[in-house]
C-alpha positions as CSV (number, residue, x, y, z in Angstrom):
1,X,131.2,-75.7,110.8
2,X,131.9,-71.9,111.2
3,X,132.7,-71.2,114.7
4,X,133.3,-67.6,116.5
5,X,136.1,-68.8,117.6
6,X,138.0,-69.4,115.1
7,X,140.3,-66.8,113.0
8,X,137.6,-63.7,112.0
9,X,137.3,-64.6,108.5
10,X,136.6,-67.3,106.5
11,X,135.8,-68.1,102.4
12,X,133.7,-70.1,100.9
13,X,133.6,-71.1,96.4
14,X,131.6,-73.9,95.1
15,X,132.8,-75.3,92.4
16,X,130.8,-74.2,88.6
17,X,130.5,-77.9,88.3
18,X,129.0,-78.4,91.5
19,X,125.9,-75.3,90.6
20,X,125.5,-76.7,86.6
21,X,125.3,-80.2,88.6
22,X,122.8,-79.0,91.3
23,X,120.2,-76.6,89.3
24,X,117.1,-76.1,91.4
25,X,113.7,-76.3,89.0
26,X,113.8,-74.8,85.6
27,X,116.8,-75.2,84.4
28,X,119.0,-72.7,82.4
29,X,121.8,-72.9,79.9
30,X,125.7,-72.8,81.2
31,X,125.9,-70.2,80.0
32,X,123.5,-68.5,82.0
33,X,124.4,-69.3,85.3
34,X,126.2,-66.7,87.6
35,X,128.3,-68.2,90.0
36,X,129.0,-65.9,92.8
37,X,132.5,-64.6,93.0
38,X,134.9,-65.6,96.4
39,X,132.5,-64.6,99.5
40,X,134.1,-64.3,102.3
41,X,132.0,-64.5,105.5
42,X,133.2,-62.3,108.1
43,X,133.2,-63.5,112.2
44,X,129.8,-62.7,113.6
45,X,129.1,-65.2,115.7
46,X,126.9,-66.7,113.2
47,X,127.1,-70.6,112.1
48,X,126.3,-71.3,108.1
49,X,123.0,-72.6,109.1
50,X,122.1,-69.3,111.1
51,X,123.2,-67.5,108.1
52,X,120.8,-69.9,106.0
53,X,117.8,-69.5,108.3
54,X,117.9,-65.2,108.4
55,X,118.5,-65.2,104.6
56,X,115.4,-67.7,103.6
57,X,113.6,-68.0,106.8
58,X,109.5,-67.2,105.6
59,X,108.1,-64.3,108.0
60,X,105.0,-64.8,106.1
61,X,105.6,-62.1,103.3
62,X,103.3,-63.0,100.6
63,X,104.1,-60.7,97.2
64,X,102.8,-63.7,94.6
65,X,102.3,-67.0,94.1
66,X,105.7,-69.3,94.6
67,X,105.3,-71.2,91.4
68,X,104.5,-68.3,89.3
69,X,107.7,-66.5,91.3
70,X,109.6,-69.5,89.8
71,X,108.4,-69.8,86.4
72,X,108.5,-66.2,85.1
73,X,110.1,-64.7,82.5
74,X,111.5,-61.3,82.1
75,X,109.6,-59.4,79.7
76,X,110.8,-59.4,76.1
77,X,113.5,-62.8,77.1
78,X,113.7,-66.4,77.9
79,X,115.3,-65.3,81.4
80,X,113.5,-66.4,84.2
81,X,113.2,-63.4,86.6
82,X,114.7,-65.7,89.5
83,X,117.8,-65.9,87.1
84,X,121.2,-65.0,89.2
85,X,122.0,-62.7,87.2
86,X,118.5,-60.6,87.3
87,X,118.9,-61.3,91.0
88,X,121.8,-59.6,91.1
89,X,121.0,-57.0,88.8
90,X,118.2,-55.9,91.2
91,X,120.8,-55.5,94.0
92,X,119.7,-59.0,95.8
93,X,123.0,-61.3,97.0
94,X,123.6,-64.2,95.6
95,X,124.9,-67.7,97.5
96,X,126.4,-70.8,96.6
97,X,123.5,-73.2,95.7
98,X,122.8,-75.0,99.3
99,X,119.8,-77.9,98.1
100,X,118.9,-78.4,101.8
101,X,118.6,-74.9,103.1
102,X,117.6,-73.5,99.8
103,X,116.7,-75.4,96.9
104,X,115.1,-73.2,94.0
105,X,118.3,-71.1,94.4
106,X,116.3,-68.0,95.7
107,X,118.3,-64.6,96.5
108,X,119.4,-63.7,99.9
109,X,116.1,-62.0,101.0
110,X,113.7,-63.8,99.1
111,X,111.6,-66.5,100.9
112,X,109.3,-69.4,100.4
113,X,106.0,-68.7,102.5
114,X,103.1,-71.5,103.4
115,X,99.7,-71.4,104.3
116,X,98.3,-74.7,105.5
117,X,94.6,-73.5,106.3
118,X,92.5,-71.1,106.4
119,X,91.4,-68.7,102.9
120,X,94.6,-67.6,102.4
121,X,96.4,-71.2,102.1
122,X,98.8,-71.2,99.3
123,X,102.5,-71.4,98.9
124,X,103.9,-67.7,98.2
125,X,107.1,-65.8,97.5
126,X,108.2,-62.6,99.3
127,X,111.0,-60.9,101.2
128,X,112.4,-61.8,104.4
129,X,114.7,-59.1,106.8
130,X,117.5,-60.3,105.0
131,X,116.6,-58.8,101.8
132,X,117.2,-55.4,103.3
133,X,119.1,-56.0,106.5
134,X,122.5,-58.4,104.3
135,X,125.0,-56.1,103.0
136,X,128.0,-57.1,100.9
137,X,131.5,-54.8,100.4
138,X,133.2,-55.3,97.0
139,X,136.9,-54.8,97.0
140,X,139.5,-55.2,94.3
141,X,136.9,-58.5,93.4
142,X,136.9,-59.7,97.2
143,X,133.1,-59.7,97.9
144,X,132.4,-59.4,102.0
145,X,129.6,-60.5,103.5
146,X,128.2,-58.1,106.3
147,X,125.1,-60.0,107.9
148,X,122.8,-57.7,109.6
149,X,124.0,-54.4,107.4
150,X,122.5,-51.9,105.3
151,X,121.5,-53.8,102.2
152,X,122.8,-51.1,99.9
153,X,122.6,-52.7,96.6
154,X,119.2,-53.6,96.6
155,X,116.8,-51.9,94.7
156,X,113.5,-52.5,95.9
157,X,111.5,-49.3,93.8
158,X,113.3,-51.5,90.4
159,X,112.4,-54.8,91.5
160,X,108.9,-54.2,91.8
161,X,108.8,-52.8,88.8
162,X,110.4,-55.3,87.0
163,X,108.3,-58.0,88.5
164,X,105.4,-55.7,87.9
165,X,106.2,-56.1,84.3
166,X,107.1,-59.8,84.5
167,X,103.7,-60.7,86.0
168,X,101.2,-58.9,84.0
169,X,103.0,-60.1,80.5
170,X,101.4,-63.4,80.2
171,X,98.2,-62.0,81.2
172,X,98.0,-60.1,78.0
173,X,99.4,-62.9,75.6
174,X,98.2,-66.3,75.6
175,X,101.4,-67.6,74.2
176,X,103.3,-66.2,77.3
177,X,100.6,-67.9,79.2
178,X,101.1,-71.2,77.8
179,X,104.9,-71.1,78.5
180,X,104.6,-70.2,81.8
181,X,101.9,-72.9,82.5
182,X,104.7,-75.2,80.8
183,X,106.7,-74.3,83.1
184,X,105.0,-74.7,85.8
185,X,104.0,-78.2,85.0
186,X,107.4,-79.4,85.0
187,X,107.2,-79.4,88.6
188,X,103.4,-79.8,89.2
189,X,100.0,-80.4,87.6
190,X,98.3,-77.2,86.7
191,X,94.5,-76.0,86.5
192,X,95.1,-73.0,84.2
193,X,91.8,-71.5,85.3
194,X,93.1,-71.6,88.8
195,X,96.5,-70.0,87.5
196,X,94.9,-67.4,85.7
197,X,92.9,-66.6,88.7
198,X,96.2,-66.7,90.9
199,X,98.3,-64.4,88.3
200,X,95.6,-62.1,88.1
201,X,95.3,-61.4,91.8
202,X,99.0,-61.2,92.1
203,X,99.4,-58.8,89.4
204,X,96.7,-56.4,90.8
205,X,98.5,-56.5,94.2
206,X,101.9,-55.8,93.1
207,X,100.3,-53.3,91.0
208,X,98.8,-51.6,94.2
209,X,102.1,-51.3,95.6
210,X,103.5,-49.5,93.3
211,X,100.3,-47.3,92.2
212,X,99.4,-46.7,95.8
213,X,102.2,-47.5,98.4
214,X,105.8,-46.7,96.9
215,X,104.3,-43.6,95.6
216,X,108.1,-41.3,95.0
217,X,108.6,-38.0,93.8
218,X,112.1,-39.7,92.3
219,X,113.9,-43.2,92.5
220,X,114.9,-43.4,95.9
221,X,118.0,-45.1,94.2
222,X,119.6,-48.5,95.7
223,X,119.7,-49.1,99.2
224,X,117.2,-46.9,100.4
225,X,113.0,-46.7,101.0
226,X,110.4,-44.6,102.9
227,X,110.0,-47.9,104.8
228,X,107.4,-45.7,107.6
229,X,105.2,-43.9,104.7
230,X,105.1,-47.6,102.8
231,X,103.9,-49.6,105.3
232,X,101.4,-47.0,106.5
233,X,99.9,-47.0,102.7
234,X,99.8,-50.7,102.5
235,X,98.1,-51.0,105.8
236,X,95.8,-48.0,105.9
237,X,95.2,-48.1,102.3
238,X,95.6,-51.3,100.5
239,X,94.4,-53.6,102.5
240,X,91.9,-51.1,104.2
241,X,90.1,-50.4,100.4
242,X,90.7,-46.7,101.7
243,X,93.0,-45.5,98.5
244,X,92.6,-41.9,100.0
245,X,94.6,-42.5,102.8
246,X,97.8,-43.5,100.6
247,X,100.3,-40.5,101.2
248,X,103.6,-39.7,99.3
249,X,106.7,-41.6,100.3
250,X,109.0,-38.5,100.3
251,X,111.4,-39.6,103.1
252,X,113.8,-42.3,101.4
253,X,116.2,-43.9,104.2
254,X,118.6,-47.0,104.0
255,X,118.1,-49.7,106.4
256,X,119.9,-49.6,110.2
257,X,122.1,-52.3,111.0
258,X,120.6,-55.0,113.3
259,X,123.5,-55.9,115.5
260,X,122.7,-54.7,119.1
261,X,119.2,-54.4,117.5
262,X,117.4,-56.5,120.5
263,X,119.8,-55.4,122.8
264,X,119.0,-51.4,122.0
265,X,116.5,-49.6,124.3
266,X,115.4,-47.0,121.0
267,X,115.2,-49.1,117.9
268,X,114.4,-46.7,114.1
269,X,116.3,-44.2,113.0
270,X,113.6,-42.0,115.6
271,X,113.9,-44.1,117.9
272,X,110.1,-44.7,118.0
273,X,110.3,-48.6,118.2
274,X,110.5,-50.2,121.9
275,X,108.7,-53.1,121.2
276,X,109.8,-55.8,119.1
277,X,107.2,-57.6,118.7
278,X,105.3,-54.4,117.5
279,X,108.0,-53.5,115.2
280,X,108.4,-57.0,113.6
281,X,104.7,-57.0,113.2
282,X,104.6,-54.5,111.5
283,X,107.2,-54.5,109.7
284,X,105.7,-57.6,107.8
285,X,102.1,-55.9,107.6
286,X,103.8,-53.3,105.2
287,X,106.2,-55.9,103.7
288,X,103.7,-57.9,101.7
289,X,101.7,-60.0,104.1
290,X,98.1,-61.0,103.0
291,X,95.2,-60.0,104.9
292,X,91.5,-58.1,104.4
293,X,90.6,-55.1,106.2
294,X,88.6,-54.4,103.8
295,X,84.4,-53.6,104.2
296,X,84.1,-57.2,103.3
297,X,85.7,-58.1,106.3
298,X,83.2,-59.5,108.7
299,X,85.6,-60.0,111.9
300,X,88.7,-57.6,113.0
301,X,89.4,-59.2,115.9
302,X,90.0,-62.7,113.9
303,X,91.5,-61.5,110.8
304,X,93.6,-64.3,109.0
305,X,96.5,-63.2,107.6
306,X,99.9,-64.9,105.8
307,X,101.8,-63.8,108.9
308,X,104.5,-66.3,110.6
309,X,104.5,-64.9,114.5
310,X,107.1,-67.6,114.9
311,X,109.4,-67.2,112.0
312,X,109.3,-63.8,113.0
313,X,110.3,-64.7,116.8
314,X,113.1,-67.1,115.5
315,X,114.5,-64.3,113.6
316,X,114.1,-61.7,116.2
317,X,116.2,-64.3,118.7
318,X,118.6,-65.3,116.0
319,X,119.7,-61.6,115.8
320,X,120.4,-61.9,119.7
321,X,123.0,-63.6,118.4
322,X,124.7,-61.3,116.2
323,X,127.9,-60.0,116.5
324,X,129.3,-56.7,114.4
325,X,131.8,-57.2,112.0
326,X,135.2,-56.6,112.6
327,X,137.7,-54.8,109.9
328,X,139.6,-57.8,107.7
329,X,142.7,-56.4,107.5
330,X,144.1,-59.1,105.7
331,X,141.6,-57.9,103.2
332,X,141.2,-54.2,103.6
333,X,144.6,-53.2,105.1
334,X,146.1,-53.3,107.7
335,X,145.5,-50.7,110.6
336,X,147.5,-48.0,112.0
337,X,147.8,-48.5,115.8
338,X,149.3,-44.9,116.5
339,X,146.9,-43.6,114.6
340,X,144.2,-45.8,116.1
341,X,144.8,-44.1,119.6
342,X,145.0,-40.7,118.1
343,X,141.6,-41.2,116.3
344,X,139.9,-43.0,120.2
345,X,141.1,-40.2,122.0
346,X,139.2,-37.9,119.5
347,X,136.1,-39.9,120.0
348,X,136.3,-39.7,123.2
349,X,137.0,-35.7,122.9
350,X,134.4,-35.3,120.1
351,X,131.6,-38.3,119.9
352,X,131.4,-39.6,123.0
353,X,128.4,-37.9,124.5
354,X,125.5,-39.4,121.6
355,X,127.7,-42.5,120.4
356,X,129.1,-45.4,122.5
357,X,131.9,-48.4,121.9
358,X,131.5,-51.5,123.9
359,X,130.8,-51.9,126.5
360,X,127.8,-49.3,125.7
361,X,125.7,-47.2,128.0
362,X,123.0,-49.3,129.1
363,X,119.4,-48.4,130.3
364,X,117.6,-48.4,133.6
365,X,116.1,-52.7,134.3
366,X,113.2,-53.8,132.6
367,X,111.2,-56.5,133.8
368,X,113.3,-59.5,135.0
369,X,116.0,-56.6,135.4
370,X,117.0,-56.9,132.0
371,X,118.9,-53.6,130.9
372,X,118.8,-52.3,127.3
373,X,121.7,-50.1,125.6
374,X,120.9,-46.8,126.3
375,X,121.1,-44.8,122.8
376,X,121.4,-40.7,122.7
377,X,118.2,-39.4,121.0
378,X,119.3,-36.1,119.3
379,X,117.0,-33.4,118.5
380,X,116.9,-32.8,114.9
381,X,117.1,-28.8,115.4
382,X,120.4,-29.8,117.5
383,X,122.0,-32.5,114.7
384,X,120.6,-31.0,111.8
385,X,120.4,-33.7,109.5
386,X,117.5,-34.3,106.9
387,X,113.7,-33.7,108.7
388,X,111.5,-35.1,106.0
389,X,111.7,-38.7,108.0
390,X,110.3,-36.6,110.8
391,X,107.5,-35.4,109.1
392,X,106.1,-38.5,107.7
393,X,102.6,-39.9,107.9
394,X,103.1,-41.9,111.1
395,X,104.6,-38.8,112.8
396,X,101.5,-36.1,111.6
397,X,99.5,-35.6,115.0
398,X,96.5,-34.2,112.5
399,X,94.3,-35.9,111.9
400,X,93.6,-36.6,108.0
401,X,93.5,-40.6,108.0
402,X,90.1,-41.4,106.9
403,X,88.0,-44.7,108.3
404,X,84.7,-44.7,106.7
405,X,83.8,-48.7,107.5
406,X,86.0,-48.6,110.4
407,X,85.1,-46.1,112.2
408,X,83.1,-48.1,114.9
409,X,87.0,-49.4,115.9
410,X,88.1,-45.4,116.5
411,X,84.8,-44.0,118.8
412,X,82.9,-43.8,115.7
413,X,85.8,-41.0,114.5
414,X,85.6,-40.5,110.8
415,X,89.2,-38.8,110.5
416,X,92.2,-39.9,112.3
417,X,95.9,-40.0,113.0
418,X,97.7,-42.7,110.9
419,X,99.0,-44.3,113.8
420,X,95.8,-44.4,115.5
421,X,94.3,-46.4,112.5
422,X,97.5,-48.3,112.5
423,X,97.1,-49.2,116.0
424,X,93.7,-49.6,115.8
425,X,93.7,-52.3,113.5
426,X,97.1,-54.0,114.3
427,X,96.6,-55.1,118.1
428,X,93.9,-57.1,117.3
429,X,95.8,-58.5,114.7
430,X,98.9,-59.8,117.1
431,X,96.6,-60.8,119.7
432,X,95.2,-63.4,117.0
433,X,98.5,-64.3,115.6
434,X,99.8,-64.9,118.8
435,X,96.1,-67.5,119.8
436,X,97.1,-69.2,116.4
437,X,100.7,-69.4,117.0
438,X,100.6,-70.5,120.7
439,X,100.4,-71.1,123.5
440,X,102.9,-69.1,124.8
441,X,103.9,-68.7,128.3
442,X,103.8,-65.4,130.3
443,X,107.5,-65.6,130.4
444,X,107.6,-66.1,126.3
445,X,105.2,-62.9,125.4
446,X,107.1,-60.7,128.0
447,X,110.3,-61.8,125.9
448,X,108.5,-61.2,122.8
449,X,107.5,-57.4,124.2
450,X,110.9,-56.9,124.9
451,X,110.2,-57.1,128.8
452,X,108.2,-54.4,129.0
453,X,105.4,-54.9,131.8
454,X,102.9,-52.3,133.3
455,X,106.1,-51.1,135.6
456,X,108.3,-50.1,132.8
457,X,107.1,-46.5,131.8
458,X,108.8,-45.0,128.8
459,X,107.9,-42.5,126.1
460,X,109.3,-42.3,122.8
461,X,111.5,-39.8,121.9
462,X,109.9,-36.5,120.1
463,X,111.1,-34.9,116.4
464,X,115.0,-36.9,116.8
465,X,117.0,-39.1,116.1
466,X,118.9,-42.1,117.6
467,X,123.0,-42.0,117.3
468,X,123.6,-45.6,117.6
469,X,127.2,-47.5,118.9
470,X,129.6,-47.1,116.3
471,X,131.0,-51.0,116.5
472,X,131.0,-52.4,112.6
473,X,130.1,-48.6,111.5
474,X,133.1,-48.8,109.3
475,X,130.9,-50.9,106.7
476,X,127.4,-49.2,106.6
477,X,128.1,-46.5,103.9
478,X,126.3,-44.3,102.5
479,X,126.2,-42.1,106.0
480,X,123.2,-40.6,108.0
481,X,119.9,-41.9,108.0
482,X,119.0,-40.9,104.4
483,X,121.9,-42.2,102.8
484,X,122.9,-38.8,101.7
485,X,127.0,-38.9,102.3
486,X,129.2,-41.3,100.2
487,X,132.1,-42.0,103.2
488,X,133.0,-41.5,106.7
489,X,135.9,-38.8,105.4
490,X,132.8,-36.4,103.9
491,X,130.2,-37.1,107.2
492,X,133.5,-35.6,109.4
493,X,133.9,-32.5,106.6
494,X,132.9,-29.0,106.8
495,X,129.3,-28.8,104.1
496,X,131.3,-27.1,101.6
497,X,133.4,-30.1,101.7
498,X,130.4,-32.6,100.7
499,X,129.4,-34.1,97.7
500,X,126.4,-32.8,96.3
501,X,126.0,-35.7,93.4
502,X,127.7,-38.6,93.8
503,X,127.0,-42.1,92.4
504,X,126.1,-45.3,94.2
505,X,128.4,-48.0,93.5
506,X,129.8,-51.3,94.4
507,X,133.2,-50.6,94.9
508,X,134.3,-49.9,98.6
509,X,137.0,-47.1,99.4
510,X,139.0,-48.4,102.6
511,X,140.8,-45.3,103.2
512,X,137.8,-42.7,103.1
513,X,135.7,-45.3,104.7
514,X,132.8,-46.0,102.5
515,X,131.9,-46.0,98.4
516,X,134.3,-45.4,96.2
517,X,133.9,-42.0,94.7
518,X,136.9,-41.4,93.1
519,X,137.0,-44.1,90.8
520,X,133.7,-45.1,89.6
521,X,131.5,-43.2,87.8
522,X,128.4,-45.4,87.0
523,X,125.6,-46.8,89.2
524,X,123.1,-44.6,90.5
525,X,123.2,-40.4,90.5
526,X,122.5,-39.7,94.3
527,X,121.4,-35.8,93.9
528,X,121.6,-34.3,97.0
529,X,119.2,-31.2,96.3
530,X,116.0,-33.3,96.1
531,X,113.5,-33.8,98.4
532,X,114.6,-36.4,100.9
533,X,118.0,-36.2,100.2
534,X,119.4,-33.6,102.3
535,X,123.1,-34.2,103.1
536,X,123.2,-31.1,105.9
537,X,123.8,-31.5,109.5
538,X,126.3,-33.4,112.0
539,X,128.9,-30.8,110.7
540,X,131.9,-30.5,112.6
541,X,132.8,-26.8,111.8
542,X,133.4,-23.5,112.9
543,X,130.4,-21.7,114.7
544,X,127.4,-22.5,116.2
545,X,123.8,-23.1,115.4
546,X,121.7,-26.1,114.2
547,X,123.5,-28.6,112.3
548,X,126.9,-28.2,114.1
549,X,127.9,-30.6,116.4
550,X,131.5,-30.3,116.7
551,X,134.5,-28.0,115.7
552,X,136.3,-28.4,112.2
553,X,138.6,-31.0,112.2
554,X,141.7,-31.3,110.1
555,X,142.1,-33.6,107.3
556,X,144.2,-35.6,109.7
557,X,142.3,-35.8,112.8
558,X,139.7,-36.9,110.5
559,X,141.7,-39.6,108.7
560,X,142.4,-40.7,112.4
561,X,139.0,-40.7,113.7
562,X,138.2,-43.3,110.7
563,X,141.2,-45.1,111.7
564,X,139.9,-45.6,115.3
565,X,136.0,-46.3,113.8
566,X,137.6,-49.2,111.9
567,X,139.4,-51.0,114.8
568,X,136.0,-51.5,116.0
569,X,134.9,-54.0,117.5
570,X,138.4,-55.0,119.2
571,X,137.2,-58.6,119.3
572,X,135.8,-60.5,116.4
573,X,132.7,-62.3,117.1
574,X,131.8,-61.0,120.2
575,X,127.8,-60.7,120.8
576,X,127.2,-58.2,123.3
577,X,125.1,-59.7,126.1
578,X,121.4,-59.9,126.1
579,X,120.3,-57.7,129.0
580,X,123.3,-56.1,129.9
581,X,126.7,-57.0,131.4
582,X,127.3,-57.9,134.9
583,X,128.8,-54.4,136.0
584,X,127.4,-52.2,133.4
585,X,127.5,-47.9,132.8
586,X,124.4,-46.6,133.5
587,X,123.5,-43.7,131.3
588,X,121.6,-41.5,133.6
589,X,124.5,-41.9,136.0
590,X,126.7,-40.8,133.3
591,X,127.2,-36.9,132.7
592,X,128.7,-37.4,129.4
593,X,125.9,-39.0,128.1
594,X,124.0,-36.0,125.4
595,X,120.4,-37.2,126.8
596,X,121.6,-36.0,130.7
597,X,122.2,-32.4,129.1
598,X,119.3,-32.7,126.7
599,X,116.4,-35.2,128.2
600,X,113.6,-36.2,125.5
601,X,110.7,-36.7,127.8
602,X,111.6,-39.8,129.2
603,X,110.1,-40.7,132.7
């Protein structure tokens, strides 16, 4: 049993024998099996069977049917698209084959969903957090295991395609059928009307996502979606009917980190999200979830839906538990204490004021007096960085959001905000999930709201961004919120010293402190100059103005800076304390803090 105690690494091969021996459901030639390489599983505080439950736990995504997930083929081959090696083709992680915790040998990310009532009972595939929210550093062939990262391999815009492609082949030749229904009667009996039925409906709703909700001007690439804009369309127009309301997703970010997620007063790259239960909602309402808001629908305040409130609680507490990763410097090198002091006293000097280190800046009580860490919410005319996130559909305060059979839930409006729409139709939603799901006590849904009661008064922050603790920062490359800077060295350069193509790779660069740029030339072209991609802004350089947050730094105050970023955490496996520590710094009582100089509105 892993234990956060013990030494802050540890590594974990099964044996060939033991996967050929242990092949879930339709099984595959030797040949064809890819066994994962050495992963070693850093200290975060995490037991195997935590790991197990955030990489397969259902949160009620519900993409396709599970047996048809199981038994297709990629188009043109005999390779089943759940093949490890398509898996990891796509970007998804791959684990040793665990029959208890995960018997058909899904991906990290992909989960096994059940309905047991209602008109949406069935047994579906679709993603989980971990999909996007597991990252894994390759170095020299060592593979690391960074629970909770940026999933930077994934490609979610090529996976949907793919399966796009996989599903709607058998529906346009019979023999392709036939096999699949084979297939799928080694495990069950079949009705092939039913199936037909099933693949047809699945088809058209992948289909939907990609014609009317991960609409891109270009391949966001690897490791990176318009996550806002995407959700919006699949709410607002998928599953409203309402295909005008489906907007461009132009704003292509990688996923935050989720250690010191629940603990963080500002969660998003804005900072928009203070609710957890809010965010998690609907997170999975864009992520695949079935329900009708449709003109058919004949109840919005009972809608049924695929949703698992608590799967989605149990992962929300799980991550409580979370700890960032500390450098292996058995495995990446070892580090430079002198140089380690050097770099903290040039955090301290240069950083200090928007980022924190344990023990954090922490926010004024919640309810029950539970504190949150405080993040700085910077500007974007102050940091610089790319505004297209900023000016996404959930942002617009226009209204251009059209309701036609819904506008009796908006004052009889027939153009809106999206987030009114949003809101409008997703309250109702969690109010019903949570009468399914419970009861819950008082105590239980004020955890779930992340203690916020009628005497906690906060507003979001306005048009910025949040500059999170830099603890386990050394391993979430590419840098800013769009992905748009290869490695810590280039986010600390002047912009003439920046990349502005440079591909996304595997291969891990411990000295500049991020992907390897120098040596690989393949994966994909990140192009710097398209929309989306800006790689402008937190520039430490000469002058003032927008964008410049610091002075220019020499090559070695830089290298040292990284230095410092990699020592933390200190401490392997520690979790940071849920609701604050006993004698905690209070940001507003702190004139170092940026949001003291600079407040965003906050009451």
């Amino acid at each position: 049993m892993f234990s956060p105690n013990k030494k802050n690494f540890i590594k974990y091969k099964l044996p060939a024998i033991f996967l050929v021996l242990l092949l879930p459901f339709y099984s595959v030639s030797a040949q064809e099996i890819k066994t994962p390489s050495e992963i070693i599983y850093l200290n975060q505080a995490w037991t195997a069977k935590d790991r197990a439950n955030f990489y397969w736990k259902s949160q009620g995504s519900a993409l396709l049917s599970y047996d048809i997930y199981l038994a297709l083929t990629l188009p043109g081959t005999n390779e089943l698209f759940n093949s490890r090696s398509n898996s990891d083709r796509m970007g998804l992680l791959l684990e040793p084959f665990n029959q208890q915790a995960n018997p058909d040998d899904l991906p990290v990310g992909v989960a096994k969903s059940v309905v047991t009532s209602g008109t949406l009972r069935g047994t579906y595939a679709g993603l989980t957090c971990a999909a996007c929210h597991t990252n894994q550093i390759q170095y020299k062939g060592s593979q690391i295991r960074i629970d909770g990262g940026n999933a930077s391999r994934f490609d979610l815009l090529q996976w949907l395609q793919t399966l796009s492609r996989s599903v709607d082949a058998p529906l346009k030749d019979p023999a392709l059928f036939a096999s699949l229904a084979s297939r799928i009667r080694e495990r069950s009996p079949v009705d092939e009307i039913d199936l037909k039925a099933r693949l047809k409906a699945d088809a058209e709703f992948i289909r939907l996502q990609l014609s009317e909700s991960v609409v891109v001007p270009h391949a966001p690439g690897p490791g990176r979606t318009d996550a806002f804009t995407e959700e919006s369309n699949t709410v607002i127009a998928i599953h409203t009917g309402i295909s005008e309301n489906a907007r461009p997703a132009l704003a292509p970010v990688k996923p935050p980190f989720l250690w010191n997620t629940p603990q963080s007063a500002w969660v998003e790259w804005s900072g928009v999200a203070i609710n957890p239960l809010l965010r998690n909602f609907s997170e999975v309402l864009g992520v695949f979830a079935r329900y009708d808001l449709s003109a058919s629908q004949k109840n919005f305040n009972e809608v049924e839906s695929t949703i698992d409130l608590k799967g989605l609680i149990e992962i929300e507490q799980s991550i409580r538990r979370l700890a960032p990763p500390a450098w292996p410097e058995k495995i990446l090198g070892n580090l430079d204490p002198a140089r380690v002091k050097d770099g903290a006293n040039l955090f301290q000097k240069h950083c200090i004021e928007c980022h924190t280190a344990y023990p954090y800046r922490w926010s004024a009580p919640r309810a029950k007096g539970v504190r949150m860490i405080e993040n700085a919410m910077v500007p974007q005319d102050i940091v610089g960085t790319d505004k297209q996130h900023l000016l996404g559909i959930l942002f617009n305060q226009k209204p251009s959001i059209l309701t036609k059979h819904l506008a009796d839930k908006l004052q009889g409006k027939s153009v809106v905000t999206a987030g009114e729409l949003f809101d409008a139709l997703e309250k109702p939603m969690i109010e019903y999930a949570l009468k399914q799901a419970g009861p819950f006590t008082p105590d239980e849904i004020l955890d779930m709201n992340g203690f916020i009661d009628a005497s906690v008064d906060l507003t979001p922050p306005v048009n910025s961004y949040k500059a999170a603790p830099r603890d386990g920062a050394w391993s979430t490359a590419p840098f800013l919120h769009n992905g748009s800077i290869p490695n810590m060295y280039e986010l600390l350069s002047p912009q003439s010293e920046r990349s502005k193509t440079f591909y996304i790779n595997r291969e891990f660069d411990p000295v500049k402190l991020g992907l390897d740029t120098e040596k690989s030339k393949d994966g994909f072209l990140f192009d710097t100059s398209l929309i989306g991609n800006s790689n402008e802004g937190h520039l430490f350089a000469e002058g003032k103005g927008p964008g410049i947050i610091g002075p220019e730094l020499t090559p070695n105050e830089r290298f040292a800076l990284i230095e410092y970023l990699k020592s933390i955490p200190e401490v392997p496996g520690r979790v940071t304390p849920f609701g604050g520590p006993e004698n905690p710094l209070i940001a507003d009582q702190d004139p170092k803090w940026f949001n003291t100089k600079h407040p965003y509105g906050r009451k």
